[in-house]
C-alpha positions as CSV (number, residue, x, y, z in Angstrom):
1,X,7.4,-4.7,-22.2
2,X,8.4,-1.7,-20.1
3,X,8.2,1.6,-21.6
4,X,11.3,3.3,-22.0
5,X,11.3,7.4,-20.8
6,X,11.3,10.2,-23.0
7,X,12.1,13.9,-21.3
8,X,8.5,15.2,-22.9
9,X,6.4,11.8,-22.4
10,X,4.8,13.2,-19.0
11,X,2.3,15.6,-19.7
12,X,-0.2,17.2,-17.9
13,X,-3.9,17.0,-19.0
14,X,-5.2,20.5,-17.5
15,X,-3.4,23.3,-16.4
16,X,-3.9,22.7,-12.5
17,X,-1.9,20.3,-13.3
18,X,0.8,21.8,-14.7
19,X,0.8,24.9,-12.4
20,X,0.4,22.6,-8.9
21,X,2.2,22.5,-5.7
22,X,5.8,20.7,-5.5
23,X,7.4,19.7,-2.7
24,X,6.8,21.6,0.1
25,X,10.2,22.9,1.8
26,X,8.7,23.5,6.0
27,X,7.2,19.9,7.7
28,X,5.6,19.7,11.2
29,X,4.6,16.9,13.8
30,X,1.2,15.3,13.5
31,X,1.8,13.4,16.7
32,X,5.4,12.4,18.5
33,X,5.9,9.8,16.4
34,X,5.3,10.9,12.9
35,X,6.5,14.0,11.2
36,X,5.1,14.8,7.8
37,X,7.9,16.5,6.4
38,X,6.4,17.2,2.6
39,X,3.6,16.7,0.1
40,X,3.4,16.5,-4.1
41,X,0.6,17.0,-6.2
42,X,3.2,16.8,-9.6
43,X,1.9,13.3,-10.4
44,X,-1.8,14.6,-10.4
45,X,-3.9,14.5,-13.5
46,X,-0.6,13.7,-15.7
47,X,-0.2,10.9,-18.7
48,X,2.7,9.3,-19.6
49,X,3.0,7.2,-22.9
50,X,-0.7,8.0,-23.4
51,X,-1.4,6.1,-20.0
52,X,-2.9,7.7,-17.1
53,X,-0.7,8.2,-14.3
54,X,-2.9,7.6,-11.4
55,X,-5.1,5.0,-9.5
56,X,-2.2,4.4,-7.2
57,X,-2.8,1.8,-4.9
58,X,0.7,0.6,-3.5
59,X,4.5,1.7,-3.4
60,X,7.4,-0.1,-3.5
61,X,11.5,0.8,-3.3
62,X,13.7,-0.5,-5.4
63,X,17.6,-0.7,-4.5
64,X,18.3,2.1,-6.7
65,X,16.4,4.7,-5.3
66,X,13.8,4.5,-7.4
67,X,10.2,4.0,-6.6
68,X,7.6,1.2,-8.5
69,X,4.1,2.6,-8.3
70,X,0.9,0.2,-9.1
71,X,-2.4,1.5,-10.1
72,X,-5.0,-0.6,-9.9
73,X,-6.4,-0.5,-13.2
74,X,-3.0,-2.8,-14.4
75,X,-0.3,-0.5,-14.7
76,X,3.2,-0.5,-12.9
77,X,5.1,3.3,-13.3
78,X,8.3,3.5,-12.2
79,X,9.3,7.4,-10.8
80,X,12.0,8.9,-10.6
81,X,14.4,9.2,-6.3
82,X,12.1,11.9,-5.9
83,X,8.3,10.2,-6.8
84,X,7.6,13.0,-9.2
85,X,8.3,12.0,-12.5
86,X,7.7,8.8,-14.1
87,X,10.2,6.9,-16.1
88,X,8.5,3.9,-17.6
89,X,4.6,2.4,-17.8
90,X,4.4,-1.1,-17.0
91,X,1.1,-2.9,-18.5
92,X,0.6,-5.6,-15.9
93,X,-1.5,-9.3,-16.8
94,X,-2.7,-12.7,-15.8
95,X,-1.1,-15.4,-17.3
96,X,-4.4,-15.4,-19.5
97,X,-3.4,-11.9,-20.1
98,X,-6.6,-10.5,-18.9
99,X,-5.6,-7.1,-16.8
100,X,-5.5,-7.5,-12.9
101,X,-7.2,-5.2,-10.2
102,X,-4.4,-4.6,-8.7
103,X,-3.7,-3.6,-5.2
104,X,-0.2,-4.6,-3.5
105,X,3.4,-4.8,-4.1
106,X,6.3,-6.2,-3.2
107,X,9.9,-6.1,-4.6
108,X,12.0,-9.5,-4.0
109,X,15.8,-9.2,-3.3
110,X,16.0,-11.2,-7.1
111,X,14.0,-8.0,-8.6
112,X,10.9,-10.2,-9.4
113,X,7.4,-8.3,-8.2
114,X,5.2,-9.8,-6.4
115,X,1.7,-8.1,-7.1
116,X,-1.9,-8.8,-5.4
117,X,-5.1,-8.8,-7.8
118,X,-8.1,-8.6,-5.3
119,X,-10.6,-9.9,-7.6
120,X,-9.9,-13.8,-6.6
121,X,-8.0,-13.0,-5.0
122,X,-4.4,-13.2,-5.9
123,X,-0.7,-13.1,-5.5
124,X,1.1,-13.4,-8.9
125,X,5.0,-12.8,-9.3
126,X,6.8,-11.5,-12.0
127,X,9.8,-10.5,-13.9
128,X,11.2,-6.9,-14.1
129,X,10.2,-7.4,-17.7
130,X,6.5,-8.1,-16.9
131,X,6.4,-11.7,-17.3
132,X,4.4,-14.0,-15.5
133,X,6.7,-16.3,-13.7
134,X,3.7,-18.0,-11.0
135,X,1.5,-17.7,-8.4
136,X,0.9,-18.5,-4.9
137,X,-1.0,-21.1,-3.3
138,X,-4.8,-19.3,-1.9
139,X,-5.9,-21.0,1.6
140,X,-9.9,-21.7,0.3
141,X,-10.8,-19.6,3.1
142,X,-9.6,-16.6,2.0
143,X,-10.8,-16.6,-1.6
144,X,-14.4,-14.5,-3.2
145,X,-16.9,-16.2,-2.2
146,X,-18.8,-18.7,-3.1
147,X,-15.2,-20.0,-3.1
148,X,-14.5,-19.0,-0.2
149,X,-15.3,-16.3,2.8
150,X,-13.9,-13.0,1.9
151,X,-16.3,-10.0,0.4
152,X,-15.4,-9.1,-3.2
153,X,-12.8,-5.6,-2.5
154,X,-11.9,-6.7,0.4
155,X,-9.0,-9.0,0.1
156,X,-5.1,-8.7,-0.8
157,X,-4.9,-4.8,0.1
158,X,-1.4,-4.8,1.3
159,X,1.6,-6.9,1.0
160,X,5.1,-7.1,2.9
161,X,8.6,-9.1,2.9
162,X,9.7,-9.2,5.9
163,X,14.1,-9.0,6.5
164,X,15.6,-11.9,5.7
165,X,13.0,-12.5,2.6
166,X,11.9,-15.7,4.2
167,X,8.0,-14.6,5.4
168,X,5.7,-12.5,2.8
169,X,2.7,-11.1,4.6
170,X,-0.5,-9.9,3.1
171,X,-3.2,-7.7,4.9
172,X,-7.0,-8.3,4.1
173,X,-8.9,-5.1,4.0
174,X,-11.8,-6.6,5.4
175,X,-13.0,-9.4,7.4
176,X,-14.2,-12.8,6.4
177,X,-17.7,-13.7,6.7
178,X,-18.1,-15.6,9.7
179,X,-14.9,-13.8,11.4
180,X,-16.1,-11.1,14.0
181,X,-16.9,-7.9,11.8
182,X,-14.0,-6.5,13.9
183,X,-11.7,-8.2,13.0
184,X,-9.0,-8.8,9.7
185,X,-6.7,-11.4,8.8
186,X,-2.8,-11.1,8.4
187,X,-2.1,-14.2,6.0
188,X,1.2,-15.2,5.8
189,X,3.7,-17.1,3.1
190,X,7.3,-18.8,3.8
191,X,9.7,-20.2,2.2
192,X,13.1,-21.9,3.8
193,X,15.5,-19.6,1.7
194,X,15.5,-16.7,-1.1
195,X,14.0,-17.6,-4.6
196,X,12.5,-20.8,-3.2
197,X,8.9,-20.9,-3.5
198,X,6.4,-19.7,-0.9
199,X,3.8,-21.6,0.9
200,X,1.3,-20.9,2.9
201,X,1.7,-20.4,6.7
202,X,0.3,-18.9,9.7
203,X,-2.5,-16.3,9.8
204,X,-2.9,-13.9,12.0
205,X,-5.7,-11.7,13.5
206,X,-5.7,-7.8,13.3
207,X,-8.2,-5.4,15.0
208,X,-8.4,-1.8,12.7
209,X,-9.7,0.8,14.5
210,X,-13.8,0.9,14.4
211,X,-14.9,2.0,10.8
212,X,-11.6,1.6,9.3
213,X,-10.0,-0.5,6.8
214,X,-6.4,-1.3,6.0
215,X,-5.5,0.1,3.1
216,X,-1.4,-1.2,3.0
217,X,1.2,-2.2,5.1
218,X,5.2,-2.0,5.2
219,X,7.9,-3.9,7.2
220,X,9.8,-1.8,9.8
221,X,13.0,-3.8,9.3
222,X,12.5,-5.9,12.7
223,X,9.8,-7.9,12.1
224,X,7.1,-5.1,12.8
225,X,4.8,-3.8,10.7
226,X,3.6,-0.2,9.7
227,X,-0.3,-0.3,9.3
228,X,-2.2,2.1,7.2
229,X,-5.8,2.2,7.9
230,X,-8.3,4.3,6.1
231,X,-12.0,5.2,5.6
232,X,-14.2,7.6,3.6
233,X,-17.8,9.5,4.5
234,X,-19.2,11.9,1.5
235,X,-19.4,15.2,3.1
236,X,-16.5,14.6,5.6
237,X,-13.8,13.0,3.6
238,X,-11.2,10.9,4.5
239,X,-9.9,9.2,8.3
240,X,-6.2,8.2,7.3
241,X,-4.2,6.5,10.4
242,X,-0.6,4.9,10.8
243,X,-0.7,2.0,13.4
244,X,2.4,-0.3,14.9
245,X,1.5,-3.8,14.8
246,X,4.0,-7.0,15.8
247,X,2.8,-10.5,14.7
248,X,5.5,-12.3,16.7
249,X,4.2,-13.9,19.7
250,X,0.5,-13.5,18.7
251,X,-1.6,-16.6,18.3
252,X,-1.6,-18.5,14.3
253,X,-5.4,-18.7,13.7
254,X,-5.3,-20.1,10.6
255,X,-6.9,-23.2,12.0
256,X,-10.0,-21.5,13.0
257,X,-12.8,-21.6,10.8
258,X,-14.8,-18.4,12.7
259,X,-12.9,-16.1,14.4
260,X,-14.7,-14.9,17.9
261,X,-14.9,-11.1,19.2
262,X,-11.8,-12.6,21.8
263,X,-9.5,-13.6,19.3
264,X,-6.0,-13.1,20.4
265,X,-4.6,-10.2,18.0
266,X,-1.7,-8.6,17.0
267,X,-0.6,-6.0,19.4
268,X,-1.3,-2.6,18.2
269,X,0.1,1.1,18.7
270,X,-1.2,3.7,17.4
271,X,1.2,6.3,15.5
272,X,-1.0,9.0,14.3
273,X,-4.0,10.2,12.9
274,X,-3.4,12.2,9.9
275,X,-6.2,14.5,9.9
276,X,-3.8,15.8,12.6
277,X,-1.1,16.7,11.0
278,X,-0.1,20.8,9.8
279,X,-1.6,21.1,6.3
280,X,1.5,22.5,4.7
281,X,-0.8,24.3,2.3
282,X,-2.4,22.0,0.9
283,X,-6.0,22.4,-0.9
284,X,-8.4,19.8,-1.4
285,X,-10.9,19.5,-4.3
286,X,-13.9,18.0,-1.9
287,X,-14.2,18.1,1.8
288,X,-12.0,17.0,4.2
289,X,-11.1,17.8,7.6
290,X,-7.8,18.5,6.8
291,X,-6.9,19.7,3.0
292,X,-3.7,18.2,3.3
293,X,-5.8,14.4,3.2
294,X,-6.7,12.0,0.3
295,X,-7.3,8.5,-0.3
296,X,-4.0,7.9,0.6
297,X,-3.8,3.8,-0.4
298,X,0.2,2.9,-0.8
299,X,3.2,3.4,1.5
300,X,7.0,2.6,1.3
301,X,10.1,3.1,3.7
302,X,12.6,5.0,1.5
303,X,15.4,4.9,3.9
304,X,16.2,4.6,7.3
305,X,17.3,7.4,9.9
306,X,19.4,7.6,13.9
307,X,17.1,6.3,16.7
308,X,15.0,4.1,14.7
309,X,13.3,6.9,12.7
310,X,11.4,5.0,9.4
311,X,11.5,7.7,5.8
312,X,8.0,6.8,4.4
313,X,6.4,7.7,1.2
314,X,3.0,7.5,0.7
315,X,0.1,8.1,-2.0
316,X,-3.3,8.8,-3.1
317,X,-5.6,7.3,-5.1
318,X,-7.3,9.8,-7.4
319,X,-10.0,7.3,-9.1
320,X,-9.6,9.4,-12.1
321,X,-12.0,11.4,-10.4
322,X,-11.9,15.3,-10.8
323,X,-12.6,16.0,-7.2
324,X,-9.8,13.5,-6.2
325,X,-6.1,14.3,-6.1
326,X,-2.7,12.1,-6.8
327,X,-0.6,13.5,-3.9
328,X,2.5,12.0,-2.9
329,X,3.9,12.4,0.7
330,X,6.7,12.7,2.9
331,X,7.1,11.4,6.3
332,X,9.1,10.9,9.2
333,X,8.2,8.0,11.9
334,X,9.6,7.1,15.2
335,X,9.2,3.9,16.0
336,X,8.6,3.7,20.0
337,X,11.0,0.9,21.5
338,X,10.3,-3.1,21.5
């Protein structure tokens, strides 16, 4: 049952918290495509209803404005236009009602979620209520082994509808055993109309940059995808990156059993490297290249702009770890030409 919200039922638990950075009102370029425009620690180290609000792992917008946030430890918050203030906790289950690790979202035009649980992996949907109404078919493949090929944490990471609401796309964050190391697969679902079920369908082969993961993905709106890829070194901190890819015209490969170093990919453009962007005065709690960086894991388009300019939203996953922060951000992106 969603929680409903209560002005005082977001709290801080320490007094960093309380006293941390909004918005920030001046952005800058990181690159000549993206524009971070504004970042928010608000969310950081808060409870609401006595839950944690943190563990972010994916975004999602809903026609009102508002904003669905999942943490992966079973929880869907909903926030407020401006991603700041929560207004209702979510507890999220398997039909079993065991709790899901949950890692990706997607909102269907009927309202029902569509969430990713990594540990089978998973795609379950559900009602705005928080009702488990199915799930989707697996390819064997792509399931933990021994079921399958994929590594356990490195499945269902990122999840997108594409327009028209007829393709669902998920991103594995890592590669299949077997599959050159290099390489990740783009599974994909269809269905011949809204609200009918999804089936399985092509798969298609992704390239990360070396060392890097993808950590979520979002629809452009014309059958493109926004890629965020991500790594971690202790000591260094985080490598955060916003890719281009376009899975129309690229090869289906879910016939092949073990994907060589040649695979036909998607084709790729890189957007920006976030460690380049202006810090906006941000701090950072362990090191980083760039204070303004986190495990940033979700990202949404909030709204379109002239010239095909994309208004994303992204987040961090804190971890509940002290030296971690929940940061929201701000950006602009400018999608280079088809």
């Amino acid at each position: 049952m969603t929680a409903a919200a209560a002005p005082a039922t977001a709290t801080p638990t320490s007094a960093a918290a309380a006293t941390g950075p909004g918005p920030t009102t001046a952005g800058g370029a990181c690159s000549p495509a993206v524009r971070m425009l504004a970042f928010s620690d608000r969310l950081d180290k808060t409870t609401f209803d006595g839950r944690v609000v943190g563990n972010f792992s994916a975004l999602a917008t809903q026609r009102d404005g508002s904003v669905l946030a999942l943490s992966d430890r079973s929880v869907l918050f909903t926030l407020d236009r401006s991603a700041d203030r929560p207004l209702a906790a979510q507890p999220l289950a398997d039909g079993a009602g065991a709790p899901l690790d949950s890692e990706a979202l997607v909102v269907d035009r009927d309202r029902t979620r569509f969430v990713t649980s990594e540990t089978e992996p998973s795609i379950r949907r559900f009602a705005p209520d928080g009702r488990v109404l199915g799930e989707l078919p697996v390819p064997t493949e792509l399931r933990v082994a021994p079921a399958g090929r994929a590594t356990t944490n490195a499945t269902f990471e990122g999840l997108a509808l594409q327009p028209g609401g007829r393709t669902l796309v998920a991103s594995m964050e890592g590669p299949l055993t077997g599959d050159d190391p290099g390489l990740v697969r783009f599974p994909t679902w269809t269905r011949p109309r809204p609200g009918a079920p999804f089936v399985p369908s092509a798969q298609y082969a992704f390239r990360p940059a070396p060392g890097l993961g993808v950590s979520d993905i979002a629809p452009t709106g014309d059958g493109r995808l926004l890629v965020l890829e991500r790594s971690f070194t202790a000591g260094v901190g985080n490598t955060v990156r916003l890719v281009l890819t376009d899975p129309r015209g690229t090869a289906d490969v879910r016939g092949v059993a073990r994907l060589p170093a040649d695979t036909s990919t998607m084709t790729t453009v890189p957007l920006a490297d976030l460690g380049d962007c202006p810090t906006l005065g941000a701090t950072a709690r362990q090191p980083q290249r760039n204070p303004l960086l986190d495990n940033i894991e979700g990202m949404t388009v909030t709204g379109r702009g002239p010239h095909g300019t994309l208004q994303v939203l992204l987040i961090s996953d804190d971890n509940e770890n002290a030296s971690q922060i929940t940061r929201t951000y701000r950006a602009e992106v400018t999608l280079p030409r088809r």
